[in-house]
PADO-269980 format. One line per field, with one value per residue (C-alpha): residue number from 1; residue in one letter; chain; x, y negated, z. Coordinates in Angstrom, 2 decimals. Each point is the difference from the previous one (the first is absolute). Layout:
BEGIN
n = NUM|... .
res = A|... .
chain = A|... .
u = X|... .
v = Y|... .
w = Z|... .
***
This chain:
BEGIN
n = 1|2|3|4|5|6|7|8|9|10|11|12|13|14|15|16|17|18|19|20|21|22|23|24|25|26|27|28|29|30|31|32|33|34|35|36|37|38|39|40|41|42|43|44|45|46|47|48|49|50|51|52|53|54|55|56|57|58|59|60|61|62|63|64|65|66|67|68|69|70|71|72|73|74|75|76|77|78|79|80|81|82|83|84|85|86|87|88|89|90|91|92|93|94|95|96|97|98|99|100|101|102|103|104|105|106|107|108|109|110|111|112|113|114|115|116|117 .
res = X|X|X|X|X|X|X|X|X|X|X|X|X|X|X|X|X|X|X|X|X|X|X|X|X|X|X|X|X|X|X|X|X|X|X|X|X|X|X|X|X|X|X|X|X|X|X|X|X|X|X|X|X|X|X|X|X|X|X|X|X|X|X|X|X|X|X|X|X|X|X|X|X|X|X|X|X|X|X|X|X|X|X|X|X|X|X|X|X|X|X|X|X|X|X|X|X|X|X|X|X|X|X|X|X|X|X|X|X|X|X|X|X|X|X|X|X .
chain = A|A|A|A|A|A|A|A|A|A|A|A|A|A|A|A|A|A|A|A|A|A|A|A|A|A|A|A|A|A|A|A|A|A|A|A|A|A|A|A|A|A|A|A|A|A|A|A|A|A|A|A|A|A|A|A|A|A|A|A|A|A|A|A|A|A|A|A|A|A|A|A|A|A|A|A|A|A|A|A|A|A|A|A|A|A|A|A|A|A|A|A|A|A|A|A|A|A|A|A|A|A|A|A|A|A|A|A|A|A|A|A|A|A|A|A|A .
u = -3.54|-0.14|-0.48|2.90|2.37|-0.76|0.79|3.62|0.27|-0.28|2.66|3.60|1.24|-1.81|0.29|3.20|-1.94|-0.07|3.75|0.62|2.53|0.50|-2.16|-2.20|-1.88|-0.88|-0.70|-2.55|-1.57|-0.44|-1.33|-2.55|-1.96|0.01|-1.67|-2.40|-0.60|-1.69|-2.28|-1.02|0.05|-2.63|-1.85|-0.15|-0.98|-2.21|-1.38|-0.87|0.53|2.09|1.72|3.42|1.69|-2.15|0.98|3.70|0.43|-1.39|2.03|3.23|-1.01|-1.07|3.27|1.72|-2.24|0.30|3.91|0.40|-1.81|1.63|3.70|-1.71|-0.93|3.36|1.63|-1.44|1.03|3.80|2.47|-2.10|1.09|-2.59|1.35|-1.77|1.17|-2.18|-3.07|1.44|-0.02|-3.27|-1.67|2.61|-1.93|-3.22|0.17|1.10|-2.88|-1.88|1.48|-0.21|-3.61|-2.10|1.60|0.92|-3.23|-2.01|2.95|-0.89|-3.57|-0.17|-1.58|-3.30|-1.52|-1.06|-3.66|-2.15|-0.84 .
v = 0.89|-0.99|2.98|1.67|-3.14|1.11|3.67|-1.35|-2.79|3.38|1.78|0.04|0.86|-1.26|2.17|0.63|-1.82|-3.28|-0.86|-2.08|-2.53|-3.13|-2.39|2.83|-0.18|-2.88|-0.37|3.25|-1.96|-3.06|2.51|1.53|-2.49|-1.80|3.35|-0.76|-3.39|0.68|2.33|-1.98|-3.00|1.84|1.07|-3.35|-1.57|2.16|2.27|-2.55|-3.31|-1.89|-3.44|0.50|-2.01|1.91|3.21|-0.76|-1.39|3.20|2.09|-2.12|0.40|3.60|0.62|-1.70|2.13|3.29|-0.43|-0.68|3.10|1.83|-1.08|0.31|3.36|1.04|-1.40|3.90|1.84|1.32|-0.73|-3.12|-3.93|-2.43|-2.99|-3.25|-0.77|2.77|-1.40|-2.69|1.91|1.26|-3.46|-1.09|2.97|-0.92|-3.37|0.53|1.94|-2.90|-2.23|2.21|2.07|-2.10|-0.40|3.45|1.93|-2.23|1.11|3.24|-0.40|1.11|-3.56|1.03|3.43|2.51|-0.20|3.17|2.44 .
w = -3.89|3.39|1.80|-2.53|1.12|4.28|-1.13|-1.34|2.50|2.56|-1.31|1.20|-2.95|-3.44|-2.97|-2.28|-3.01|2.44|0.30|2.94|-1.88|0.87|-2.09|-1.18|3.52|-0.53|-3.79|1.41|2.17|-2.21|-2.22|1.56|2.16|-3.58|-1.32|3.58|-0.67|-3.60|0.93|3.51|-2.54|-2.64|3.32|1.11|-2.99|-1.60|2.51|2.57|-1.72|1.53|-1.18|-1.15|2.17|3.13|-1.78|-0.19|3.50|1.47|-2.45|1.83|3.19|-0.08|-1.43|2.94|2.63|-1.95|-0.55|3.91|0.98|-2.25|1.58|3.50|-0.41|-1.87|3.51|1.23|-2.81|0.86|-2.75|-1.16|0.43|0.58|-2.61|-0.40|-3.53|-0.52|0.99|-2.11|-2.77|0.44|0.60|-3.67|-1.74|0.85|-0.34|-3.71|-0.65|1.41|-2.63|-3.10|1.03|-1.80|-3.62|0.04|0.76|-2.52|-2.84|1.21|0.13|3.28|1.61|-0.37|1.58|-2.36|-1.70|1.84|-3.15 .
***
């Protein structure tokens, strides 16, 4: 997902089926660092272990990091704005996912990693 959102971020112009409308942006953002923040969340928790609250705090701040790259490198992609209350979005996304990871995946059975056959 990451290396699909530096493909878009690298783009002047995104794809028709992304409509650059105010609100939308946003809402897009939100949207998919929350999608990012899940699976980092799973990987954090079940792959490596991790405490929740260790998990979620590096979920935030990787969010934060990622987000600012992301506008720092759209600063040298003509036709693109650099816009903090994207970054805000992002870090609003993932910090969702933060707060809902844990309920959700064990609804979904997905809190524990699959059994080897």
């Amino acid at each position: 997902m990451m290396a699909v959102q530096v493909v878009l971020s690298s783009r002047s112009h995104l794809p028709a089926t992304l409509p650059p409308l105010s609100g939308i942006d946003k809402a897009a953002h939100a949207g998919w660092f929350f999608l990012l923040g899940l699976l980092a969340y799973r990987a954090g928790r079940v792959g490596e272990g991790w405490p929740r609250r260790r998990t979620a705090l590096l979920i935030i701040l990787g969010a934060l990091l990622w987000g600012i790259s992301d506008e720092a490198h759209q600063a040298f992609v003509p036709g693109r704005d650099v816009e903090a209350a994207d970054v805000a979005a992002d870090v609003a996304g993932a910090a969702a996912a933060a707060l809902v990871a844990e309920p959700l995946l064990r609804r979904l059975r997905l809190a524990a990693a699959p059994r080897p056959s």
